[in-house]
C-alpha positions in Angstrom: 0.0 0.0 0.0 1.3 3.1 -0.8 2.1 5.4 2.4 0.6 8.7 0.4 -2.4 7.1 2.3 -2.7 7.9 5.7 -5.5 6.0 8.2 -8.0 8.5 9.5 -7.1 7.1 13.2 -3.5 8.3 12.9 -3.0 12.1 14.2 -1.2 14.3 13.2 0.0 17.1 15.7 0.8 20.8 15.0 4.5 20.1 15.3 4.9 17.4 13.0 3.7 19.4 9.9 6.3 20.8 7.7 7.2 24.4 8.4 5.4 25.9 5.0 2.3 27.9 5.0 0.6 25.5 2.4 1.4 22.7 5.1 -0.6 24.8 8.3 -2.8 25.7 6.1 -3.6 22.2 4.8 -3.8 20.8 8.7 -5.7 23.8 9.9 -8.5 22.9 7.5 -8.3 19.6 8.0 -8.9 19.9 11.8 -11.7 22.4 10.9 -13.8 19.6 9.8 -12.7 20.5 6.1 -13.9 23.9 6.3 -10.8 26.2 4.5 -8.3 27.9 6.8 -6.6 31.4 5.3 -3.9 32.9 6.1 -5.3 37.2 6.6 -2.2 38.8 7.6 1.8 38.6 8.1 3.5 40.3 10.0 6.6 40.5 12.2 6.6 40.7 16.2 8.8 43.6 17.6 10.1 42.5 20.4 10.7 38.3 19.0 11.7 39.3 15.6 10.0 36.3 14.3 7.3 36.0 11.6 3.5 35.3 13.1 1.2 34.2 10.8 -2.5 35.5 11.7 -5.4 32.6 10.5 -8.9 32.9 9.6 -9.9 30.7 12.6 -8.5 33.8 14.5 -5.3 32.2 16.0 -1.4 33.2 15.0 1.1 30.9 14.1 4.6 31.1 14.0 7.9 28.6 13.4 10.2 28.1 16.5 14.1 27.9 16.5 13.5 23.8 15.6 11.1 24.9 12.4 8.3 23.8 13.9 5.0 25.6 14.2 3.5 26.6 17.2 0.1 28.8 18.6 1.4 32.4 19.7 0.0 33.4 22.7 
């Protein structure tokens, strides 16, 4: 079987995605129950200097110093 297909009982967690937008924004809708996810607005934090990614499901996203994404508080 070819592993481009994934059982639904396998999860996937924040973290594991790859550190693209097309990737969060691929998982995000997936964990909306399929409803689309958009990136709105990009901008950088002052005082972290990194890149936070504001959603349409009204949380921000950023990539830690391991390229992983996280939820910004």
């Amino acid at each position: 079987m070819s592993s481009a297909f994934v059982k639904e009982s396998e999860e996937q967690w924040l973290h594991d995605i790859p550190p693209t937008i097309n990737a969060l924004i691929v998982y995000l809708t997936r964990e909306n129950n399929g409803i689309r996810v958009n990136e709105k607005v990009t901008f950088t934090d002052k005082t972290t200097g990194k890149t936070i990614h504001e959603m349409s499901n009204g949380m921000n996203y950023s990539i830690d110093a391991d390229n992983r994404w996280y939820i910004v508080d």
